[in-house]
C-alpha positions in Angstrom: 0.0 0.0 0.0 1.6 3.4 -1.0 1.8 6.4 1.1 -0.7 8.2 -1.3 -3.5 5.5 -0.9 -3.0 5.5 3.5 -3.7 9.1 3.2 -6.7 9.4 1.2 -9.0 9.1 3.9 -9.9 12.0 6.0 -10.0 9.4 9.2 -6.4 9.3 8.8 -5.7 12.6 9.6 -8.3 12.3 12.3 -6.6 9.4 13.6 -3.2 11.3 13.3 -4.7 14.6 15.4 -6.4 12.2 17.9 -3.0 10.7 18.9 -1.1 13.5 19.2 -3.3 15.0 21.5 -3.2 12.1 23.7 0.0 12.1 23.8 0.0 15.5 25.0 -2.5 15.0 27.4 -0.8 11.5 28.7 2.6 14.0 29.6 0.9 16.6 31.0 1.1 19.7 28.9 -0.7 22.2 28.8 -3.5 23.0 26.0 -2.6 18.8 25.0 -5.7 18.6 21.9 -4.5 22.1 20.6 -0.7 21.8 20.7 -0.7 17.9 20.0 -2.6 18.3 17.0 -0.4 21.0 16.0 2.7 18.8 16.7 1.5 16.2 15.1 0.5 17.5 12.0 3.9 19.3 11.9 5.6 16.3 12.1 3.6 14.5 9.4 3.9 17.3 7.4 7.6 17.9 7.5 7.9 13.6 6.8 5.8 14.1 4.0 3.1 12.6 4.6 -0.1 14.1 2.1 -2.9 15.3 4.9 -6.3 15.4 4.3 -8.1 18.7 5.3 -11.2 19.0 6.6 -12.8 22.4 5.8 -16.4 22.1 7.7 -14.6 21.1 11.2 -11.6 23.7 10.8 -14.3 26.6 10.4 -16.0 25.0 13.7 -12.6 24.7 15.5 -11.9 28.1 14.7 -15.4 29.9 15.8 -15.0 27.8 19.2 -11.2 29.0 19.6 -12.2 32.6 18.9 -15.3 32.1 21.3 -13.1 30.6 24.0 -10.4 33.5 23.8 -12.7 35.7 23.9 -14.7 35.1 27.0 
């Protein structure tokens, strides 16, 4: 199975976000789902593996970040 066809599938990504969080959140950082994610996707990224965005839950995660900050 090539790189290309592991990646097509958004629940990959998913999968990829989920665990860095926890990983994050296993240590004991602080702001684990935000900065894990982050991490994680960094680190995919700069391996270069192809992620799958996911437009309707970015807009979401963004309106709830911007809500959060803001109270």
């Amino acid at each position: 199975m090539t790189r290309a066809l592991i990646t097509q599938n958004p629940v990959i990504t998913l999968a990829l976000v989920l665990a860095g969080g926890c990983l994050l959140y296993w240590l004991g950082a602080a702001l684990p789902f935000l900065f894990g994610s982050l991490s994680a996707c960094l680190v995919a990224a700069t391996l270069g593996v192809p992620l799958q965005g996911m437009p309707f839950l970015s807009t979401v995660s963004r309106t709830v970040l911007g809500v959060a900050i803001k109270t």
